[in-house]
KOLVEX-115677 format. One record per atom (N, C-alpha, C): z negated, y negated, x negated. Coordinates in steps of 0.02 Angstrom, whole numbers, plus 32768, in hexadecimal, padded with zeros to 4 digits. Example, Ala and Ser with C-alpha at 12.3 -4.5 7.8 and 13.67 -1.06 7.14 Angstrom:
BEGIN
7E7A811C7D6C7E7A80E17D997E7A80A57D6C7E9E80707D7E7E9B80357D547E767FFE7D7B
This chain:
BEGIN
8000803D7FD780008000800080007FC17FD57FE27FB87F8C7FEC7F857F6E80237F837F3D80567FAC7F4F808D7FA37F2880B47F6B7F3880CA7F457F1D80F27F0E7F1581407F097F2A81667EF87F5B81A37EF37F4581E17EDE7F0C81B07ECC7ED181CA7EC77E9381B87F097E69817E7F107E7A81777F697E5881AB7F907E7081B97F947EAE81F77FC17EC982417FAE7EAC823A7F6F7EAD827F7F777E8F82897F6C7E4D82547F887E2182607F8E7DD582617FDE7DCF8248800A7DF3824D805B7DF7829A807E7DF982A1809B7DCC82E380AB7DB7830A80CE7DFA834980E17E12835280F47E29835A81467E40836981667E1C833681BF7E2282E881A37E2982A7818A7E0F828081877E12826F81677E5C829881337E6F8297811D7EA582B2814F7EEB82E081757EEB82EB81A97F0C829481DD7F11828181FD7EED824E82337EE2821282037F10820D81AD7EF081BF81977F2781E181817F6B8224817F7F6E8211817E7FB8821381C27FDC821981F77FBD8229822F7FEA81C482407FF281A082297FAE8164823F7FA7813D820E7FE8814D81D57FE2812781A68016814A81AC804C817081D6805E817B81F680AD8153821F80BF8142825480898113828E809C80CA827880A480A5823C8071807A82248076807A81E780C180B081CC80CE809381A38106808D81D6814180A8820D814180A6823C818B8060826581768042827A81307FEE829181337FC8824E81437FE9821481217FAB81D681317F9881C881747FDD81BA81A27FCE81CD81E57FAF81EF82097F9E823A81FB7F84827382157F57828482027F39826081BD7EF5825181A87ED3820981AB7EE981E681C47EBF81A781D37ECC81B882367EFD81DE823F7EFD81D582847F0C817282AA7F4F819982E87F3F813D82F17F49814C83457F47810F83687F29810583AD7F57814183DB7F40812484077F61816B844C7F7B812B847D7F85816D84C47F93814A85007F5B814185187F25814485097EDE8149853A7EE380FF85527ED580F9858A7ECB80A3859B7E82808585A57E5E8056857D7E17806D85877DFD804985D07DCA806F85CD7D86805486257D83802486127D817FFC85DE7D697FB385D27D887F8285E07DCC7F9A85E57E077F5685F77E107F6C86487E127F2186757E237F2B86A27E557F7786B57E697F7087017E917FBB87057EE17F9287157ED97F4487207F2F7F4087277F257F0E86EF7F777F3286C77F747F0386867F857EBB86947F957E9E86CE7F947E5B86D67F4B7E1986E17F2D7E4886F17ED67E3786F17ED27E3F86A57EE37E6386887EC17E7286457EDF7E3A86097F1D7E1E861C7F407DFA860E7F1C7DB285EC7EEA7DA3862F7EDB7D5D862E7EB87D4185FE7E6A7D6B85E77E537D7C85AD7E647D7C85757E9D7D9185697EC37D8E85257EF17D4A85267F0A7D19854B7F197CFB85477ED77CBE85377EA67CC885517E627C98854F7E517C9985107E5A7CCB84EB7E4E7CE784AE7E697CA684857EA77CC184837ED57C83845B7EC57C2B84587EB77C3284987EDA7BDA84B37EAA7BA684597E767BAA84857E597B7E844F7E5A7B7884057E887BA483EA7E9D7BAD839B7EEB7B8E83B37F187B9983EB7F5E7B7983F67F527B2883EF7F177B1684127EED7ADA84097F067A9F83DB7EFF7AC483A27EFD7AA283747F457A8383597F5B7A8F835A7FB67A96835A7FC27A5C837B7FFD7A48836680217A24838B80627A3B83CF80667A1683FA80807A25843F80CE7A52841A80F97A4183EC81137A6783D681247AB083C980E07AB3838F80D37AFB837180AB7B1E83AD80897B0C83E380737B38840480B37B47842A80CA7B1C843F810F7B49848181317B7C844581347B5C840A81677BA183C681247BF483D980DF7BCC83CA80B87C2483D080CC7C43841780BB7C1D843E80AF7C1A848380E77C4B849681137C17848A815A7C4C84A3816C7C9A847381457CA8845281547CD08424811A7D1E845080E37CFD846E80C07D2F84A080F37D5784DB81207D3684EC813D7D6B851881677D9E84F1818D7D9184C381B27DE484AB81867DF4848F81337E028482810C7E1E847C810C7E6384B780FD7E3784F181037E58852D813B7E708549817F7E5E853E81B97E7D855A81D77EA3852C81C07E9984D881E07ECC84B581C97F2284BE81917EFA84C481527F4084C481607F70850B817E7F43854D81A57F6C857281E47F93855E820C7F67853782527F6C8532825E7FC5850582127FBF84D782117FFD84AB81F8804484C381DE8036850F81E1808785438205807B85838241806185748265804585B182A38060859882D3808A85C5830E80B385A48347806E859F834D803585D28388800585C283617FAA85BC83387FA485B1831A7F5E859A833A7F42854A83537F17854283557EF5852F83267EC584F2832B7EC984B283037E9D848F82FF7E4B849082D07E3684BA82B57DEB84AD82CD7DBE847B82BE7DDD844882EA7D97841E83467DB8840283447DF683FA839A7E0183E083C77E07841A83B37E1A846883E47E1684A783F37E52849483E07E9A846883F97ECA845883C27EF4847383BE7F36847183A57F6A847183847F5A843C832E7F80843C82FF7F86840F83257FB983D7830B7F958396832E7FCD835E82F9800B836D82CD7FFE8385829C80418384828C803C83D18294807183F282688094841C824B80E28426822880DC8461820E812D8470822A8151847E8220818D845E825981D58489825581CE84C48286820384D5829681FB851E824A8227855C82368255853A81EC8271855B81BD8233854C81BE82058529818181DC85188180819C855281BF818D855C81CB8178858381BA817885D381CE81C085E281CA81EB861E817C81E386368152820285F281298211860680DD81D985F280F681A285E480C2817685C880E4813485DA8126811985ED812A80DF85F0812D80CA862F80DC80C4861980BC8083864D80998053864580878031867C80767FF9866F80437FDB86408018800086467FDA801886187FF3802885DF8022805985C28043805F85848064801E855D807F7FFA858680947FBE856780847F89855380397F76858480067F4A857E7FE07F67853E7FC17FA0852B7FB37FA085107FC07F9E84BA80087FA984BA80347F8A847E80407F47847E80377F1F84C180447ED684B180087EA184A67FC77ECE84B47F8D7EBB84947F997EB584317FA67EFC84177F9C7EFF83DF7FDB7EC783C2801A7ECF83CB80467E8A83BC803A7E5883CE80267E4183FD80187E09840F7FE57DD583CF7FB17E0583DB7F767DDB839F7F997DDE835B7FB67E2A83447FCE7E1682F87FE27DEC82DB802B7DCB832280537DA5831780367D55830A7FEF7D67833C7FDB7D1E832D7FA17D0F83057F907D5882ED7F5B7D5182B27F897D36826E7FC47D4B82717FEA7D3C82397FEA7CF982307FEF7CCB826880077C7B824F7FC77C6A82627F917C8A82767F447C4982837F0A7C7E826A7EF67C9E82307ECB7CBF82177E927CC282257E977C8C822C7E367C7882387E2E7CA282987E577CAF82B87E5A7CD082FA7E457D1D82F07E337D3C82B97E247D7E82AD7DF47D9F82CC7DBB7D6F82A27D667D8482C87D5F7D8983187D8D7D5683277D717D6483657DA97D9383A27DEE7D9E836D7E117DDE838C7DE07E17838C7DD77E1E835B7DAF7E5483387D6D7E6A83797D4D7E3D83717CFE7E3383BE7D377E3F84037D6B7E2984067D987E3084507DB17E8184537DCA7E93842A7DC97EE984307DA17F27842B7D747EFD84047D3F7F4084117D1C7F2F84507D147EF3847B7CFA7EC784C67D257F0F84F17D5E7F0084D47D6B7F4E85187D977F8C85097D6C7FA784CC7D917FE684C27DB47FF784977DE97FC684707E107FBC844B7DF07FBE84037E2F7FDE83DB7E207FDF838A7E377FA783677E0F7F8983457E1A7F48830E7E4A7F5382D87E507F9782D07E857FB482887EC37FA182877EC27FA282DB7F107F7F82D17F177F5482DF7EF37F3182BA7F047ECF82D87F387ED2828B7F357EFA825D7F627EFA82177FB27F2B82327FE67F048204801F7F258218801B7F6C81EF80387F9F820480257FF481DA80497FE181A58013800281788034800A812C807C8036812F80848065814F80C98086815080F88055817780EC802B81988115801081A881377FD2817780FD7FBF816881117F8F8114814E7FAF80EE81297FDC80F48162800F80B381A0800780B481AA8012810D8204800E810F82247FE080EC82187F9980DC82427F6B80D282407F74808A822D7FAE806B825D7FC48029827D7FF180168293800E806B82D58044807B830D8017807783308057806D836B8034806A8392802580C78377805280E5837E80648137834B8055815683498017816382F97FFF817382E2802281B28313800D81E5830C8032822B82FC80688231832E80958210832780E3821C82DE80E781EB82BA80E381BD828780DC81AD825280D581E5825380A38212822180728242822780B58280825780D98299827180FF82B58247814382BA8249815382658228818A825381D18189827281BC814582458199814C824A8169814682958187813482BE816C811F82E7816D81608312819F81898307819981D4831B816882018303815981E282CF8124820E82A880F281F582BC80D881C782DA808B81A48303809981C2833680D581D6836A80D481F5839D80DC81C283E680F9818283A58111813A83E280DB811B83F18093812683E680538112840C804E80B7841F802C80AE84488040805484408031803184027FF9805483D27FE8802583A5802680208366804680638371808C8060831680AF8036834480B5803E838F80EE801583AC80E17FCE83A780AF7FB1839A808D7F5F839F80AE7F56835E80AB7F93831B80817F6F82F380EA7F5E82C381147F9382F0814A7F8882E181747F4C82FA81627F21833C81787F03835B81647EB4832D81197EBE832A80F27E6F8300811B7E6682C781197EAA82B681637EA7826081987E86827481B97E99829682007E8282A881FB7E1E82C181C57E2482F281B37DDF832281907DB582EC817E7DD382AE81547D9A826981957D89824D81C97DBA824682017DAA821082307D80823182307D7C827E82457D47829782327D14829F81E97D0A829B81E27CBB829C81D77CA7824A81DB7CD3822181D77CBF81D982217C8A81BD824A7C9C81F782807CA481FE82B37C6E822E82827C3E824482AE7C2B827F82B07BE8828082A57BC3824082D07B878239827D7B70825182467B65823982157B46824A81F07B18821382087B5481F581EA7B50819481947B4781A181727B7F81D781487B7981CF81207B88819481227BA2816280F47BAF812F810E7B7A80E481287B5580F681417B1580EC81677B2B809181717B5E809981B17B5C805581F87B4A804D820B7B1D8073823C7AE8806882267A94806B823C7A7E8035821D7A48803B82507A1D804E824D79D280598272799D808082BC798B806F82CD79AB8036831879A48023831F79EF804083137A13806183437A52806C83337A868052831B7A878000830F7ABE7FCB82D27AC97FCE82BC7AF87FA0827B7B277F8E82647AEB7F84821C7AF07FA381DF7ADC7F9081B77AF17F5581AC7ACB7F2F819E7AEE7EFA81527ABE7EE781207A937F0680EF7A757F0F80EA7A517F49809B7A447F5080937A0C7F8E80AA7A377FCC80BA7A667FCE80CD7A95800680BB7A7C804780CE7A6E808580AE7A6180CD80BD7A9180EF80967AB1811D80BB7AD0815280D57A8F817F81097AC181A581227AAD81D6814F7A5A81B9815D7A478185815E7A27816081AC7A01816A81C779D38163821E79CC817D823779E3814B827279F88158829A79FC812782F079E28118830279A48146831A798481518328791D813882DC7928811082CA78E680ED82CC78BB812882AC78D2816882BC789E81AF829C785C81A682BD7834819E829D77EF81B1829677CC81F4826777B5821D8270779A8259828C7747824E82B27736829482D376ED828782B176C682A4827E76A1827E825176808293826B762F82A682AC7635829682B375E082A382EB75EE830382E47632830183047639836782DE765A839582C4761A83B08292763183E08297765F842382CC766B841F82F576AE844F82EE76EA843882D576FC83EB82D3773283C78277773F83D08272777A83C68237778B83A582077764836C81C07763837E81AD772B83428160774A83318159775182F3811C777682F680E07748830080B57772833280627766833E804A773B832680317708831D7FE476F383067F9F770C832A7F62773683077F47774483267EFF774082F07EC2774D83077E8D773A82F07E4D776183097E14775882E67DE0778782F57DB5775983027DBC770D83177D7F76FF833A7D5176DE830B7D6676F182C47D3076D6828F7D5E76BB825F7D9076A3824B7DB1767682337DEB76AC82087DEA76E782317E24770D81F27E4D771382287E8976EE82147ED576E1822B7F04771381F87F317737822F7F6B775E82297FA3776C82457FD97781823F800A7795826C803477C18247805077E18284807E7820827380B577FD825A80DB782F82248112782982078143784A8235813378918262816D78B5826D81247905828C8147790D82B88146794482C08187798382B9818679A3829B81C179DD8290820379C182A08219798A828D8257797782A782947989828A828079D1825B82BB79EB825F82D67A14827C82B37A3882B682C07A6582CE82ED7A51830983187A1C831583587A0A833483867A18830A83797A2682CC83A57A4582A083BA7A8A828D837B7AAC828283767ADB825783647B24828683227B0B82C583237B3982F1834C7B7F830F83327BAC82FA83627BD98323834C7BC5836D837C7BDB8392838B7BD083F183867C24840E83537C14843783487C5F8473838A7C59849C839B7C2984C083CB7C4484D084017C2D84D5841D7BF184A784697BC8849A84647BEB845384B37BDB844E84B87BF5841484C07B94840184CF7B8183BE84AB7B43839284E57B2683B9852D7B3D83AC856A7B2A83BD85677B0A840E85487B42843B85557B218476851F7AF3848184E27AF9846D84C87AA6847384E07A7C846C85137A848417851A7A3F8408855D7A1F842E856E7A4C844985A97A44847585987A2784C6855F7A2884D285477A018512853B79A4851585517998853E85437956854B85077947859485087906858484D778ED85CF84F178BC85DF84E97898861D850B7853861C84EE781B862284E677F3860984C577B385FA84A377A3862D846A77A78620843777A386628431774E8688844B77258654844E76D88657840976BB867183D876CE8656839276C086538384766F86548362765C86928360760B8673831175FD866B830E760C862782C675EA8603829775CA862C82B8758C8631827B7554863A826C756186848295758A86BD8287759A86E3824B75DE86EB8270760486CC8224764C86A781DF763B867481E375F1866081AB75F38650817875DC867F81A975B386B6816C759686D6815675B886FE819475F9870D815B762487468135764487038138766086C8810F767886B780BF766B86AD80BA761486AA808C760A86A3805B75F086EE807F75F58731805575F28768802A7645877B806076768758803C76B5874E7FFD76B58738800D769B87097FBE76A486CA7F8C766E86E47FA3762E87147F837618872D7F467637875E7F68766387A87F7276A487BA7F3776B787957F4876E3875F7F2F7714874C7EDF7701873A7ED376BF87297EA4769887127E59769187527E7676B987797E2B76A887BF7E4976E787E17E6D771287C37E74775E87F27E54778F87C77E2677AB87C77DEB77E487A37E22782887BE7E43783387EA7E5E786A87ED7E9A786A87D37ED2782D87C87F05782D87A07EF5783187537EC2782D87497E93782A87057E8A786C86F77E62788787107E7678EC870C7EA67908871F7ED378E1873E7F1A790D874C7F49791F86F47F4278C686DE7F4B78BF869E7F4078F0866C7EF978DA866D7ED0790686397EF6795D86397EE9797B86887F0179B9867D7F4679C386697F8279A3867C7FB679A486777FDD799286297FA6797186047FC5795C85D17FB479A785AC7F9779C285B27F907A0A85857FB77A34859D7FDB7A4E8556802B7A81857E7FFD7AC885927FC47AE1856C7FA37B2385837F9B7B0985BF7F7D7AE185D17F517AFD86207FA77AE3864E7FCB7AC88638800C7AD1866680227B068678802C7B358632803C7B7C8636801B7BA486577FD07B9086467FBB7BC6867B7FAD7BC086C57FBE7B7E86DD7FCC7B708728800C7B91873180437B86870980817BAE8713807F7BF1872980497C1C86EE80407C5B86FE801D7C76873080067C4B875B7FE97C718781801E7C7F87CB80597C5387B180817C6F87EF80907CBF880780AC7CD887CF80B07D2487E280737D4587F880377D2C87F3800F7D4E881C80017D448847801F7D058865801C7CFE88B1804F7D1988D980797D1E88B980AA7D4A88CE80AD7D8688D680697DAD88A380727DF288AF80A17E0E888980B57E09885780E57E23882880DD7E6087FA80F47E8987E480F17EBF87D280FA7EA7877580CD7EC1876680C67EC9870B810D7EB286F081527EE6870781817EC786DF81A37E98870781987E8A873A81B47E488754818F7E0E873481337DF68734812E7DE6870181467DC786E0815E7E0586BA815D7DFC865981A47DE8866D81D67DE8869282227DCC869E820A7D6D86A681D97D6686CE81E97D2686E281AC7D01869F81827D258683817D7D10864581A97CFA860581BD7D3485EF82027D2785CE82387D1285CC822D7CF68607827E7CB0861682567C89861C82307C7D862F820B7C3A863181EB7C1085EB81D97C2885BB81C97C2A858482007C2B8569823E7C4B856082747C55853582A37C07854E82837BF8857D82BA7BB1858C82987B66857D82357B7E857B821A7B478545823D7B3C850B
């Protein structure tokens, strides 16, 4: 497990042939001697996985918190092919969430038959779900960790499987991921822990530069690193007051600041759920012919308004936070009465079009 992908690719090639045939035989005893999860669904979690749902989303919020309105809709939206992949992989014709393809990995066809349910899938989109977001907010561990053993659940796999690491120094990554996941016997937790792989390498991946190794000309970062960082050298046009203009803002005790930019390259660089770059940029709108001095003045009899209304004041308050929007959103399908993968359908378009 602490082999290096530079150790691997300094291992000669016969020598390199012999350890991977050896670390096939060893990841199928490691498996069968560390043993890994089942279908059991535990007493501790509610009995419909949409109740069980809510909890784990409560989990999150206050670490999404911290973020800016941005990067949470990027995590945010990244929670549903948690949940629809994790269908898509005991589902004989579903579709993958972020490729529009078939899962490179799913369950045999008896595993399927005889386990894909609802409960089977929830409980793989528990274990992806957190990985994916233990990966970009760390400090969220401890208290994943207290949330799964709260009902039943194993903490072991809040880590992606060491055999699954491995693959990405096959030469056949898939058929690797394939194997192995036959060799766990499909259970939800190899299935989480293959999906968080795939769903980390996509957002490692998607034009965010969250771990901030491109720096502002375009190229490697090579100091001063930022996450989430531009990489576009964006300057705002501070002398057109029609444009964007950054903040002045303050703490009340004489320390004055303002934003430079939030992620403003990602009109650039972003990968798209569901345009391809071309047909965005190929859309127009039509000049809305906005007349200013007319919109400011209603804007400011609003705030006038708003200045002696205590309930437009908490309407505010709640509304300006995109979580508790979302989760007023979500509670539609349960008024509706919706079924798990209907759901996870009107989740995953809804989120994929944030």
């Amino acid at each position: 497990q602490r082999l290096t992908f530079q150790t691997l690719q300094n291992i000669s090639s016969p020598t390199m042939t012999t350890f991977t045939m050896l670390l096939g035989i060893f990841s199928v005893i490691l498996s069968l001697s560390n043993g890994s999860g089942n279908f059991t669904y535990p007493n501790e979690l509610p009995s419909n996985p949409l109740v069980a749902a809510s909890p784990l989303f409560q989990l999150v919020s206050p670490y999404l918190h911290e973020f800016e309105t941005p990067q949470i809709i990027r995590m945010a939206a990244m929670h549903a092919p948690a949940f629809w992949n994790c269908m898509a992989v005991y589902h004989p014709t579903l579709l993958d969430a972020l490729t529009k393809e078939r899962p490179i990995i799913v369950a045999s066809d008896d595993i399927m038959r005889d386990y894909g349910t609802d409960e089977t899938m929830f409980l793989c989109s528990i274990y992806t779900f957190l990985i994916v977001d233990i990966y970009h907010i760390p400090e969220l561990k401890p208290a994943a960790i207290t949330f799964l053993e709260s009902y039943g659940l194993d903490p072991q796999y809040l880590e992606i499987n060491a055999d699954v690491l491995s693959c990405s120094y096959f030469y056949d990554e898939n058929a690797c991921l394939q194997e192995i996941a036959g060799n766990y016997g499909f259970v939800p937790d190899i299935m989480a822990s293959i999906i968080a792989y795939q769903n980390i390498n996509y957002l490692n991946n998607d034009g965010w530069n969250a771990d901030g190794k491109i720096g502002t000309n375009g190229k490697q970062c090579t100091a001063n690193c930022r996450a989430y960082g531009d990489t576009t050298n964006y300057k705002p046009c501070t002398k057109d007051p029609t444009r964007w203009q950054p903040m002045i803002e303050d703490n009340g005790k004489g320390f004055f600041y303002h934003y430079d930019h939030v992620v403003p390259h990602i009109g650039q660089t972003a990968k798209l759920r569901l345009l391809s770059r071309e047909e965005l940029e190929d859309r127009t709108a039509p000049n809305p012919g906005y007349d200013y001095d007319l919109e400011t003045d209603l804007v400011i009899d609003r705030l006038a308004d708003l200045a002696t209304n205590d309930t437009m004041k908490m309407l505010v308050e709640y509304f300006d936070d995109k979580l508790n929007v979302a989760g007023l959103i979500f509670t539609l399908p349960e008024l509706l009465d919706l079924s798990y993968s209907e759901y996870m359908v009107f989740a995953t378009g809804w989120t994929a079009t944030e």
